[in-house]
C-alpha positions as CSV (number, residue, x, y, z in Angstrom):
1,X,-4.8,-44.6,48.5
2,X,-2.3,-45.5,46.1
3,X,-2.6,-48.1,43.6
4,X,-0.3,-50.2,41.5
5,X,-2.1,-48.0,38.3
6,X,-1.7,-44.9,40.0
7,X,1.8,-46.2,39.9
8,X,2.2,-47.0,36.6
9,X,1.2,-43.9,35.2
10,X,4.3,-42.0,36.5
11,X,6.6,-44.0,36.7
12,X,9.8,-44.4,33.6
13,X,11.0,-47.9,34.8
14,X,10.1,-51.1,36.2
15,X,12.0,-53.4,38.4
16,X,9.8,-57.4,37.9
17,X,11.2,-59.7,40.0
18,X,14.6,-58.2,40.2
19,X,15.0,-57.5,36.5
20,X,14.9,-54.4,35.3
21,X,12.4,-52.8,32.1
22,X,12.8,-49.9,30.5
23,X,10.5,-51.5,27.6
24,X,6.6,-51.5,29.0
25,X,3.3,-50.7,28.3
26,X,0.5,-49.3,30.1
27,X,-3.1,-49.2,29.0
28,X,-6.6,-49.8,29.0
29,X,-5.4,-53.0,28.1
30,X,-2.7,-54.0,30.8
31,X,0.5,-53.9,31.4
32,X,3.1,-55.3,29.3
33,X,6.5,-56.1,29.7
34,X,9.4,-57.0,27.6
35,X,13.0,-57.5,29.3
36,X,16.3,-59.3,28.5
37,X,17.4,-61.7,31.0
38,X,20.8,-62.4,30.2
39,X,20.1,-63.5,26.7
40,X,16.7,-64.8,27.1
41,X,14.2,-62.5,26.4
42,X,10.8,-62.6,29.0
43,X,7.8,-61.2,28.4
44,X,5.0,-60.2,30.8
45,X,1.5,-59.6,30.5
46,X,-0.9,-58.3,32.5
47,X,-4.8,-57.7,32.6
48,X,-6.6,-54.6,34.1
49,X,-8.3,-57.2,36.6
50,X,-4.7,-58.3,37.6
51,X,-3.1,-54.9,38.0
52,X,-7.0,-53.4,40.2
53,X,-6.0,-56.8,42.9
54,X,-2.3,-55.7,43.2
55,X,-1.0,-55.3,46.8
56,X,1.5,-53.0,47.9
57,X,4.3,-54.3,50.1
58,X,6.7,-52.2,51.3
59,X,8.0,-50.3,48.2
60,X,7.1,-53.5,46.5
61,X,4.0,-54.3,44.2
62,X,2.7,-58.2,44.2
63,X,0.7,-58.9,41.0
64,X,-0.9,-62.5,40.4
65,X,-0.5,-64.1,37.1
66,X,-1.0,-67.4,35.6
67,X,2.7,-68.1,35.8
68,X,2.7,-67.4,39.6
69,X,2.9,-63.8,41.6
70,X,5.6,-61.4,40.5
71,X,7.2,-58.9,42.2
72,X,6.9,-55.2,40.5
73,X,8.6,-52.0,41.6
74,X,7.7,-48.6,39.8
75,X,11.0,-46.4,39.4
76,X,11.0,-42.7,38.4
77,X,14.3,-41.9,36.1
78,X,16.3,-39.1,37.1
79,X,16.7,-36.1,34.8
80,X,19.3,-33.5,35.3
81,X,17.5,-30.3,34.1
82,X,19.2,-27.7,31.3
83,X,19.6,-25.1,34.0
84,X,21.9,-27.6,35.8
85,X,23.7,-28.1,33.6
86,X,24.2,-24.5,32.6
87,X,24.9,-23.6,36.1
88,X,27.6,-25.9,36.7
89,X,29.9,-25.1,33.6
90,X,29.5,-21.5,34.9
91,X,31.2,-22.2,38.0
92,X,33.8,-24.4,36.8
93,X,37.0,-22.1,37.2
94,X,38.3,-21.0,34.0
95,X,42.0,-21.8,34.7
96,X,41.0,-25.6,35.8
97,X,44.5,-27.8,34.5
């Protein structure tokens, strides 16, 4: 069974209630979350008791907090590797205008 730490562990980027956070950390501690909102700046915290009664919906986690329930999805970045990138400036064609 997957769980919203499980989640967490892996994962590069977080989408909270439609905003997106590259800037988060996970620990024994909680979660933590700091995002720009347009020019407003949010932060987000969450306890370890918080994150074990997370439900999965969907692709979607639903985390209780003081301020209400937030919406959480865990994203895993995409990285080109090296060898990719080797790969495809060896097949460009030489003569390419």
């Amino acid at each position: 069974m997957t769980t919203l730490s499980h989640a967490l562990e892996s994962c590069d980027m977080l989408l909270v209630d439609g905003l997106h956070a590259f800037d988060f950390t996970f620990d024994k501690s909680g979660l933590s979350i700091e995002l720009m909102d347009g020019r407003a700046l949010k932060k987000y915290k969450f306890s370890p008791e918080q994150i074990g009664a997370a439900r999965l919906e969907g692709t979607d986690w639903l985390i209780a907090a003081e301020t209400g329930e937030h919406r959480l999805v865990c994203i895993d970045a995409i990285r080109a590797s090296e060898e990719d990138d080797d790969d495809a400036s060896a097949e460009e064609p030489a003569d390419r205008q």
